[in-house]
N, C-alpha and C positions, 0 to 999 in steps of 0.2 A: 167913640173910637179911641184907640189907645194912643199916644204919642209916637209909640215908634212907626204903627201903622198909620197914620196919618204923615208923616214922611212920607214911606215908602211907597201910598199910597198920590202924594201929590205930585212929586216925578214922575208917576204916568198921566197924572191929569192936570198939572200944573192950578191948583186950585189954589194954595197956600201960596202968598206975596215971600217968604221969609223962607222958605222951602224949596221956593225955586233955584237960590244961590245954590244953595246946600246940592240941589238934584244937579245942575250945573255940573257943580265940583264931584262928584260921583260920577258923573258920565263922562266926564272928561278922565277922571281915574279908571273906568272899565274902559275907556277906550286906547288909553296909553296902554294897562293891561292888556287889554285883547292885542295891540297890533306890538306889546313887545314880546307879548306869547307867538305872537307870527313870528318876527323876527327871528325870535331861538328856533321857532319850528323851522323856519325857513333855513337857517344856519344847520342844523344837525341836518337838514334833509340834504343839503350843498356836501355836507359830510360825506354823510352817506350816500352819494352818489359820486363821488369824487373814489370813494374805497372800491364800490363797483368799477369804475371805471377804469383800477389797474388791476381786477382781476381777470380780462384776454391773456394779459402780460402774463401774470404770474400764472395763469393756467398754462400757456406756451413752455413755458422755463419749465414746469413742473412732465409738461410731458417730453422735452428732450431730455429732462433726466431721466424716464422712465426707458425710454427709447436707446440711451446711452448705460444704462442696466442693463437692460435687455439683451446690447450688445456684447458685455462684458461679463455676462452670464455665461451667454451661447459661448463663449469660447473658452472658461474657463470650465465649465460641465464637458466639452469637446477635450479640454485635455486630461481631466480628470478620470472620462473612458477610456482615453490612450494609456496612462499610467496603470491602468487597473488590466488593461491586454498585457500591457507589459509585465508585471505583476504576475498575473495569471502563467503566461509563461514560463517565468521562475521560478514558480510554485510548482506547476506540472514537474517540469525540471526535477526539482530540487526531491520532490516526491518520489519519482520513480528511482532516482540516488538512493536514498534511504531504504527503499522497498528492494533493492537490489543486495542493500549491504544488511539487510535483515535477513532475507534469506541464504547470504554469504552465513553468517553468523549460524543461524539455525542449521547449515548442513553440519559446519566444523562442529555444534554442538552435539548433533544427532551420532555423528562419525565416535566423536567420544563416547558416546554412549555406548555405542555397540565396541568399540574397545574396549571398555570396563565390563561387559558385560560379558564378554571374550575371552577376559582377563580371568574371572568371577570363576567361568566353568571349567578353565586350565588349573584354575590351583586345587581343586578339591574333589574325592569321590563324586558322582553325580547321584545324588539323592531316591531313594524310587519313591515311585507317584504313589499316592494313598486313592484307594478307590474307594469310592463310597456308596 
């Protein structure tokens, strides 16, 4: 047998007088290890359960803000349709203004037209037609 395996090998069977110390002092070191790996385990898990434990809270908060959005939507979209009726009505408005004063415009223009053209057949012999 090799040296190292005869250690490791008398820590489970206690066979070696000089061995035993040594297995001892190893088992007392994996068991400090193991229960101070509990410890941390034990500690992060107290963690994390403690961050669980203010998410009710923060879940509450989160949805009266949703709830206070909500609110503050509905009435802002609520006046946002009112401005746009109103709107709408100005616009009708302001449309058939326009549409009135367009065809104000196109009469007076038309009226000239037939004056120049009025005009046109008083000043001169009148032409004869060319038949074709």
């Amino acid at each position: 047998m090799l040296p190292s395996s005869s250690r490791d090998s008398a820590c489970g069977s206690h066979l070696l007088v000089g061995a035993d110390v040594e297995c001892s002092a190893s088992a007392t070191e994996r068991m400090l290890m193991a229960s101070r790996n509990l410890t941390e385990r034990a500690e992060v898990l107290e963690m994390k359960v403690e961050a669980l434990e203010q998410l009710p809270a923060r879940m509450s908060a989160v949805e009266s803000q949703i709830v206070q959005l909500r609110t503050e939507m509905r009435g802002e979209f609520s006046a946002v349709r009112g401005e746009m009726r109103e709107m709408e009505g100005r616009l009708r408005q302001e449309m058939r203004a326009l549409n009135e004063e367009t065809k104000a415009e196109m009469r007076t223009l038309h009226e000239e037209v037939l004056d120049r053209i009025a005009k046109i057949g008083e000043g001169g012999p009148a032409k004869p037609k060319r038949r074709r």
